[in-house]
ZAMARGU-4260 file (C-alpha; in steps of 0.2 Angstrom, whole numbers, plus 5000, padded with zeros to 4 digits):
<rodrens>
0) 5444/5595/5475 | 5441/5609/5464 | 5448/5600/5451 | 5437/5585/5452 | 5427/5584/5436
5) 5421/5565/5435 | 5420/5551/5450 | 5418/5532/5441 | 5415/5520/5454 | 5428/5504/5449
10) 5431/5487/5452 | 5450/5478/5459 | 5453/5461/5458 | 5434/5458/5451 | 5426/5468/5469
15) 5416/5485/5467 | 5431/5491/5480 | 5438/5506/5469 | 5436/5523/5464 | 5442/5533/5448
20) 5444/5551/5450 | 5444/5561/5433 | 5451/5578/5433 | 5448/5594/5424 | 5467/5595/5420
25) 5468/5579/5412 | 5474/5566/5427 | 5467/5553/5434 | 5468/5542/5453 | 5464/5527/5457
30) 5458/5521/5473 | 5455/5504/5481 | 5447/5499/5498 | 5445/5487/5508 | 5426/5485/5508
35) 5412/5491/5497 | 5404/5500/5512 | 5419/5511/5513 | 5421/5515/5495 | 5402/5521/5497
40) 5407/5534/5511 | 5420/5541/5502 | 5410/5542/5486 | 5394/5551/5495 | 5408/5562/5504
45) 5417/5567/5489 | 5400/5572/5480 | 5397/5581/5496 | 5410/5593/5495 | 5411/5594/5477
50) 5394/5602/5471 | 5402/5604/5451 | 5400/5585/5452 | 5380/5587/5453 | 5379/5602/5443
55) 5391/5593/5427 | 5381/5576/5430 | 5396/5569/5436 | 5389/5556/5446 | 5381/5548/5430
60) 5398/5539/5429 | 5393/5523/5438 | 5395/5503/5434 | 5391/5494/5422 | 5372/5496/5414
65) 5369/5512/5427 | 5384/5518/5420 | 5379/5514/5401 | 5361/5518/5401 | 5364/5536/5407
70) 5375/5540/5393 | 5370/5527/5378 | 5357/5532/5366 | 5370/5548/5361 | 5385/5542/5363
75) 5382/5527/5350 | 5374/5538/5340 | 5387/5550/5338 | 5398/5534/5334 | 5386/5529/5320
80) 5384/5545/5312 | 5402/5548/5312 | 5406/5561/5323 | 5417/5552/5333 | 5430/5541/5327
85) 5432/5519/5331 | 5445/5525/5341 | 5439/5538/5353 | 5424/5527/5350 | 5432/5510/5359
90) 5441/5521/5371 | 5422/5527/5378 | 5417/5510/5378 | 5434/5504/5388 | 5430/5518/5401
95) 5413/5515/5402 | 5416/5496/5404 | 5429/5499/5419 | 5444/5499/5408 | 5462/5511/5416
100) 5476/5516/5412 | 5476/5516/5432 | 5476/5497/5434 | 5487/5485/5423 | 5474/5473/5426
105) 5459/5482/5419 | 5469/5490/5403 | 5460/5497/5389 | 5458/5483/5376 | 5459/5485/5358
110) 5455/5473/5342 | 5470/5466/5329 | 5459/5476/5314 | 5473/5469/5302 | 5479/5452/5295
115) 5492/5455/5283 | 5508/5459/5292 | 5522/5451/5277 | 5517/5460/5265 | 5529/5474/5256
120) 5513/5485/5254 | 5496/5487/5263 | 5481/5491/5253 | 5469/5496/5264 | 5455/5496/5252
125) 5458/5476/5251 | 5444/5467/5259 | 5457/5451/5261 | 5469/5462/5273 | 5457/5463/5288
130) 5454/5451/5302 | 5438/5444/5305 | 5431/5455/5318 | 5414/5444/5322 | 5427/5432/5328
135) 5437/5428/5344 | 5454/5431/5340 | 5455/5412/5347 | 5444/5406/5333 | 5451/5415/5319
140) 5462/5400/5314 | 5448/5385/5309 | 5461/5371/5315 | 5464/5380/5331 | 5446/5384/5334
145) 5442/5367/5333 | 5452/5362/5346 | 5446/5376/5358 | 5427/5371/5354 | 5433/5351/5359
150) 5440/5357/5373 | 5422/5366/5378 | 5413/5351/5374 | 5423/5340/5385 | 5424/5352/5401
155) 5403/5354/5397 | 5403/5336/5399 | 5412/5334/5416 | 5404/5351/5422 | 5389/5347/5436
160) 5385/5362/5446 | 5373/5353/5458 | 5390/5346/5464 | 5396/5357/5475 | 5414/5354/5478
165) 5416/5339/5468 | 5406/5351/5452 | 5422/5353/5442 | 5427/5367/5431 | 5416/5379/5423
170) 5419/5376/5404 | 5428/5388/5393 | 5437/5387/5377 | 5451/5397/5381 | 5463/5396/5399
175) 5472/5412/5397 | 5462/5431/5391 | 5464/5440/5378 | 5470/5458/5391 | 5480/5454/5405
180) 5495/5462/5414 | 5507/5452/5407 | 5500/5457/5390 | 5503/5474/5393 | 5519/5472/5401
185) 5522/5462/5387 | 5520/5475/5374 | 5526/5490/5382 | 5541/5484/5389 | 5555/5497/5383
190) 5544/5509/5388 | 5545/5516/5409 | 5537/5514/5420 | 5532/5496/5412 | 5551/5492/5413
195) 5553/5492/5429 | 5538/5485/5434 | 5542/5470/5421 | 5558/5467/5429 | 5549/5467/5446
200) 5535/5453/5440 | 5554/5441/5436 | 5563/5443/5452 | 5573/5458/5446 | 5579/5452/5429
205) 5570/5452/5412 | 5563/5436/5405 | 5575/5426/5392 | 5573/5436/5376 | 5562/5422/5368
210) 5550/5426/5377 | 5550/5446/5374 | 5540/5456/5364 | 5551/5458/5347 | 5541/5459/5332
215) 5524/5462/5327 | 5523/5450/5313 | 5530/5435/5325 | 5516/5442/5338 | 5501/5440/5328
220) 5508/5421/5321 | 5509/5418/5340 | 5489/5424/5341 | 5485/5413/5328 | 5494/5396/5334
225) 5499/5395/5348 | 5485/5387/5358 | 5488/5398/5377 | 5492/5415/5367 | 5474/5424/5361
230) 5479/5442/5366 | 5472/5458/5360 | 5481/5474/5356 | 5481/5488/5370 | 5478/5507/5362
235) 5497/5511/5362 | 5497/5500/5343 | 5488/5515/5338 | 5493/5531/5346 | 5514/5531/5353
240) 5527/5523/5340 | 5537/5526/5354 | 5535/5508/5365 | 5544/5500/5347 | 5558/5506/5347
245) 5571/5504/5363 | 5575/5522/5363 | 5583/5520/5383 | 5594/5504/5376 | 5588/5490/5387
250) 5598/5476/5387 | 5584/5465/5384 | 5597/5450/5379 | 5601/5440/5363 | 5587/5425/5358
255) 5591/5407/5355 | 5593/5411/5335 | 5607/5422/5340 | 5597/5441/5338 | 5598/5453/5350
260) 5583/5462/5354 | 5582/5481/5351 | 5568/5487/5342 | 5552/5477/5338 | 5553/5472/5321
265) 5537/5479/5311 | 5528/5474/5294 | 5537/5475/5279 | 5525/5489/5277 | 5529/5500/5288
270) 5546/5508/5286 | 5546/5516/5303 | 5537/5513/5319 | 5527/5531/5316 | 5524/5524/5299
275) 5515/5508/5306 | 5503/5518/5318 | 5498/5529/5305 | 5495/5515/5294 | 5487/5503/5308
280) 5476/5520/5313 | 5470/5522/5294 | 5467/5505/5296 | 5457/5505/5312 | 5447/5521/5304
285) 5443/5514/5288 | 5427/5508/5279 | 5429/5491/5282 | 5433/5490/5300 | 5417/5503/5301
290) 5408/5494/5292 | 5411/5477/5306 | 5417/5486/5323 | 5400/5484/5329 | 5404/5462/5328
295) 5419/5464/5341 | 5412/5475/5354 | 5397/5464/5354 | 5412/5451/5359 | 5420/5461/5373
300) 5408/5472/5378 | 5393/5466/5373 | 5379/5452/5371 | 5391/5440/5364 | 5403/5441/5381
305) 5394/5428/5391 | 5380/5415/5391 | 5373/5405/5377 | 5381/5418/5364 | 5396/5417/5371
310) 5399/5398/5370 | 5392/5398/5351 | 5404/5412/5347 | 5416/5404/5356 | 5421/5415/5367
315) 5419/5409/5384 | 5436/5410/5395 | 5441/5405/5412 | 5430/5407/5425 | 5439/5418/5435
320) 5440/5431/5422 | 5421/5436/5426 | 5415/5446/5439 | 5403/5437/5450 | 5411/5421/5448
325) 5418/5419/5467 | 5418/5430/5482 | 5434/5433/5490 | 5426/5439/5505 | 5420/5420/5509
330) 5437/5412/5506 | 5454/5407/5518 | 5470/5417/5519 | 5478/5404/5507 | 5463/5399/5495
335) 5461/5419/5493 | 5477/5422/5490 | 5479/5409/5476 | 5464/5418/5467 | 5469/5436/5470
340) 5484/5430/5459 | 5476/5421/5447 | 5464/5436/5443 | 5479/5448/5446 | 5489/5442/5431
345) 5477/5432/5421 | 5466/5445/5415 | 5447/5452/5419 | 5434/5452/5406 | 5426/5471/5404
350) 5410/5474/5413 | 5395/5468/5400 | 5388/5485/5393 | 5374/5480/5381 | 5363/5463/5383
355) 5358/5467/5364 | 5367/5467/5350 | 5374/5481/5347 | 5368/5493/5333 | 5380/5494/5316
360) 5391/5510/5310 | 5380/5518/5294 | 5390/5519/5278 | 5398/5538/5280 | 5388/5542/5262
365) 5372/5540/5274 | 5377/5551/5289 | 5375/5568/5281 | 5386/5583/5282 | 5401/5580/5295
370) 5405/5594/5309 | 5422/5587/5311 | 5434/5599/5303 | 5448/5585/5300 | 5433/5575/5287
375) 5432/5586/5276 | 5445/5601/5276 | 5440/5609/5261 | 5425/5612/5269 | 5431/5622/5284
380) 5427/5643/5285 | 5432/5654/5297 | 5419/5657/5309 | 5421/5676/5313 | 5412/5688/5326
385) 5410/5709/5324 | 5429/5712/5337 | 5425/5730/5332 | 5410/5732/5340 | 5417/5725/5355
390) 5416/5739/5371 | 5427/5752/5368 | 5421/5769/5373 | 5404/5771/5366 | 5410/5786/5356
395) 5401/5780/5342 | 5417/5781/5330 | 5422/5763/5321 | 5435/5755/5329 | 5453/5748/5322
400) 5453/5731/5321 | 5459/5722/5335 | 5466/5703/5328 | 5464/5689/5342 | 5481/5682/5347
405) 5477/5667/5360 | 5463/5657/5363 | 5459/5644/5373 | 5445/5632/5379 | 5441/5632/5400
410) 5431/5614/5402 | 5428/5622/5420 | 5420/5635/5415 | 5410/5630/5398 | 5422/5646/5391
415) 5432/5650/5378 | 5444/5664/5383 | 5451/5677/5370 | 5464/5690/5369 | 5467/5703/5356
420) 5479/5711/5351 | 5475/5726/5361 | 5473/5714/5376 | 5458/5714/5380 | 5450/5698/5388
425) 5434/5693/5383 | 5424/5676/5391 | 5412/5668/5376 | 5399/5651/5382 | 5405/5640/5373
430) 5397/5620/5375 | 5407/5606/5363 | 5392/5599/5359 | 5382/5601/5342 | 5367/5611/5343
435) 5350/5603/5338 | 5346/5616/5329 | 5360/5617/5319 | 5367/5599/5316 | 5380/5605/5303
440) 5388/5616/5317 | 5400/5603/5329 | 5397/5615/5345 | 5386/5629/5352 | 5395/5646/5352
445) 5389/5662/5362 | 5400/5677/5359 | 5402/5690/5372 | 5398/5711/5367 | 5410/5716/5380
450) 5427/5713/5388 | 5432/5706/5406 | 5449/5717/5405 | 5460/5725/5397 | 5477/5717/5401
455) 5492/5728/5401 | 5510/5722/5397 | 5519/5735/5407 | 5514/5750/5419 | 5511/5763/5406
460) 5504/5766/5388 | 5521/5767/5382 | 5526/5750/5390 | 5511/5743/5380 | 5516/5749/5365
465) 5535/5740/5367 | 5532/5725/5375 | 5517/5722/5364 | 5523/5710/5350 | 5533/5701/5365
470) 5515/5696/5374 | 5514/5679/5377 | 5499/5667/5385 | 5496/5650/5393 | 5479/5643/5403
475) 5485/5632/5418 | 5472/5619/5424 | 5459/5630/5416 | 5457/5644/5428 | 5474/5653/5429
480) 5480/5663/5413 | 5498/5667/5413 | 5506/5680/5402 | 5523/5685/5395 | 5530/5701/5387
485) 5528/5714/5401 | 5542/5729/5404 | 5548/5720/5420 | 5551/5704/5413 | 5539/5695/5423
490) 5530/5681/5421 | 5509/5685/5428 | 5497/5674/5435 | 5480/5678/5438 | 5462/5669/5438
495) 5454/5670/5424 | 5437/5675/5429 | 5445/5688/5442 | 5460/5695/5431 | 5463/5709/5443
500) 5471/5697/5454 | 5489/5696/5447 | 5504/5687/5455 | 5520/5691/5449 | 5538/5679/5446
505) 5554/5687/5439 | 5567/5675/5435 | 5571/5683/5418 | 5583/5697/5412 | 5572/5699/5398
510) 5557/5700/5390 | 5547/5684/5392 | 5542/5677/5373 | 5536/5660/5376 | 5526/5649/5392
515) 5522/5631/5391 | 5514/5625/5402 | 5511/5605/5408 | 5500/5590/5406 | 5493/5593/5424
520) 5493/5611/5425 | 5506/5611/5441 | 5520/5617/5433 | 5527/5626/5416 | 5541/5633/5406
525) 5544/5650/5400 | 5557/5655/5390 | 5565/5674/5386 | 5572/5685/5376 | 5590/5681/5381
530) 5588/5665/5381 | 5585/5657/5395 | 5571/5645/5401 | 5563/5642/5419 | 5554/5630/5425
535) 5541/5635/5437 | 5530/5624/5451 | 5510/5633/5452 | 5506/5633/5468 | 5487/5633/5473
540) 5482/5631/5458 | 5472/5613/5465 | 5464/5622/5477 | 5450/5636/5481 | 5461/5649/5490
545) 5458/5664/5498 | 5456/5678/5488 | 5461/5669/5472 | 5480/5670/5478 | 5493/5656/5473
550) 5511/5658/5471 | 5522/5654/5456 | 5541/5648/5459 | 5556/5645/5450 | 5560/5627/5451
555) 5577/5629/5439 | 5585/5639/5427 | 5593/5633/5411 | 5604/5648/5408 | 5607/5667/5418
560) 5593/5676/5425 | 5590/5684/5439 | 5577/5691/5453 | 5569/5682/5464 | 5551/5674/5464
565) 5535/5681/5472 | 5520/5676/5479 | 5508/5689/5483 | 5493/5696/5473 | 5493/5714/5465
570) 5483/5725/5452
</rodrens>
């Protein structure tokens, strides 16, 4: 629970029956219930025993307009004057909206930004490459389009609502959705654990190959004709070049034509799958798609997702896709059933986030001086703070200079954490976000005029000045600094804001050079100077223990080594 940074209260199967849980070391869980009511108690219980939620403004994460009201006016701002990118941009929206990587039904949704996918070359500066983003991708194609708005028109004319019963359908142009499960099995199926759960959806096989994602190109030729296909893309198009290629050589069969699949064919473009999502992000992040974003997310997210708006953009789709639309509480075993799978693998439109339209991007040229240091590189400088004057005697005599040799960022703590060279730890408040006094500067920066500690690498002056070149750091789940390069060829943990509080592992016959440590702060790898590597598990580092102990074991070795592990706290 100390972990628990955001709580985002979700839907499942179109019910307000979930819970997300964000935490600080990067995860997230999922939770459904069986009734709303229940998902309340657990929420107010979690903010109960969690006060960080009130203090960080956690609970702000909450459905639909709550949700977006609380945190609009600066996060489109920040979009518009360019301090974000369309991508983190859409991917705050997707979240925002309901959208998780949690729930194949609800996955993040992402526009086609391209059109040209035969060409030998991509110019990105060409107008005539793009897709229309103030469409659909159903009504991109005029003939096709066509035949969706007769098919509106005619359901419109059959459609009574005072009927009851006997009222028909809702109409809509479109019977499938452009995110669904089987869209994103679709797309990521050489990829685990989408594999598996593909093979599960067909009875324990893979589909026949025709019907298997092989090639980009043939993908977007499908979205433009064929009348039941009018997918989006799903963020992995632009981030992993990894779910292209069938690195784990799935035998994913042979098509009708007589090819077997492998990996997807790309654009003739793109010579390799990381060349295509380098390409297809320069495309995503350009001028043009900057200059038209704002058009789509008035479609997914926004005004343009339902009502009047929606039917003249052509853009209504099955009824069941929309939140509201039936109650599963009120119906049968059997009648619920046939719903829950209809929403289950037939997609869910996004919660609706704006009732406005929303605002457009500026032109770049207009937004002033970027903070970002990737916009303009030229333009970076070090930012530097007087080390020298840091604490160290009061004698009154200059001090050598003391070069910093780790950093890193503690999103618990609002603190960046420093070590020089002569280890001493120093704490500085540090908040990512611009100052409004400085808009130039992308963060607020406080530096500390004295240290925390003075780590050691060994028990005496003279251990220091060996094992010194050989130091070596890591910040697991953002409270517990590890370090390398001591005399007894330990690994140390301690917490960073007590750093007297030191457990020791020994797994090494030699100096520790190098730690890595894991996505979710459980676990991490050192590596020595006789070249072994460990794998250690960090226990306690999820919860609030008593006296800030936790122990660190050795889960495997690759090579030698010896010792034995240990779990208890020292000075």
């Amino acid at each position: 629970l100390s972990l628990l940074d955001e709580v985002a209260q979700r839907r499942y199967l179109l019910r307000r029956v979930a819970l997300e849980l964000f935490l600080a070391s990067g995860r997230s869980h999922f939770l459904t219930f069986e009734a709303k009511e229940t998902r309340r108690r657990v929420h107010a219980r979690l903010l109960s025993l969690c006060p960080q939620l009130q203090r960080r403004g956690a609970t702000a994460r909450w459905e639909g307009r709550d949700l977006l009201e609380a945190r609009h006016a600066e996060l489109v701002d920040d979009w518009r004057s360019w301090r974000i990118s369309n991508f983190d941009y859409l991917m705050q929206l997707n979240t925002l909206a309901g959208r998780s990587y949690n729930d194949l039904t609800q996955y993040p949704v992402v526009p086609w930004v391209l059109q040209d996918y035969t060409s030998e070359t991509l110019d990105l500066a060409d107008p005539a490459v793009y897709r229309d983003l103030s469409k659909p991708v159903g009504a991109l194609e005029p003939e096709r389009a066509d035949k969706f708005a007769e098919r509106y028109r005619g359901l419109a004319q059959e459609y009574d609502p005072r009927a009851g019963e006997a009222a028909g359908l809702p109409p809509f142009h479109y019977g499938s959705h452009y995110s669904s499960a089987g869209a994103v099995l679709y797309y990521l199926l050489r990829l685990e654990p989408f594999t598996s759960e593909a093979i599960r959806l067909q009875g324990g096989r893979f589909d026949v190959a025709d019907r298997l994602f092989d090639s980009i190109p043939e993908t977007w030729r499908s979205c433009m004709s064929n009348m039941s296909d009018v997918k989006e893309l799903i963020p992995e198009f632009y981030t992993l070049p990894d779910f292209l290629r069938n690195d784990a050589q799935l035998p994913l069969g042979t098509m009708q034509a007589g090819n077997a699949l492998g990996d997807a064919h790309l654009p003739p473009w793109a010579a390799s799958a990381e060349g295509f999502v380098e390409l297809h992000r320069a495309a995503l992040e350009s001028e043009h798609v900057s200059e038209h974003l704002h058009l789509w997310i008035d479609l997914i997210f926004g005004c343009k997702q339902r009502g009047r708006a929606a039917a003249e953009a052509l853009n209504v789709f099955y009824y069941l896709t929309y939140e509201g639309a039936v109650s599963l509480d009120t119906l049968g075993p059997q009648q619920r059933e046939a719903v829950e799978a209809q929403i289950l693998f037939f997609g869910q439109t996004p919660t609706q986030l704006l009732s406005r339209p929303h605002p457009r991007r500026r032109r770049r040229e207009a937004s002033g001086p970027q903070p970002q240091m990737f916009s303009r590189p030229d333009a970076v400088r070090p930012y530097a703070w007087p080390l020298r004057r840091l604490a160290g005697g009061g004698s009154g005599r200059p001090e050598a200079a003391d070069p910093l040799e780790f950093i890193a960022v503690l999103p618990l703590e609002d603190r960046l954490l420093t070590i020089s060279a002569s280890g001493r730890l120093c704490l500085h408040k540090w908040f990512p976000l611009k100052p409004r006094s400085s808009p130039s500067c992308p963060f607020t920066f406080d530096p500390a005029t004295a240290p925390i500690a003075t780590l050691r690498a060994g028990a005496s002056a003279d251990d220091d000045a060996r094992f010194r070149p050989a130091r070596s750091y890591a910040v697991a789940d953002g409270r517990w600094l590890l370090s390398g390069g001591h005399a007894d060829c330990s690994v140390r943990c301690m917490l960073v804001l007590k750093p007297e509080v030191v457990v020791l592992g020994r797994h090494h016959a030699d100096t520790v050079t190098a730690i890595h440590v894991t996505a979710d702060g459980l676990s991490f790898a050192t590596g020595s100077a006789d070249t072994t590597a460990v794998l250690w598990a960090l226990y306690g580092a999820g919860s609030s223990l008593p006296g800030g102990r936790a122990s660190v074991v050795a889960a495997g070795a690759a090579a030698g080594g010896g010792g034995g592990t240990g779990g208890s706290s020292g000075g």
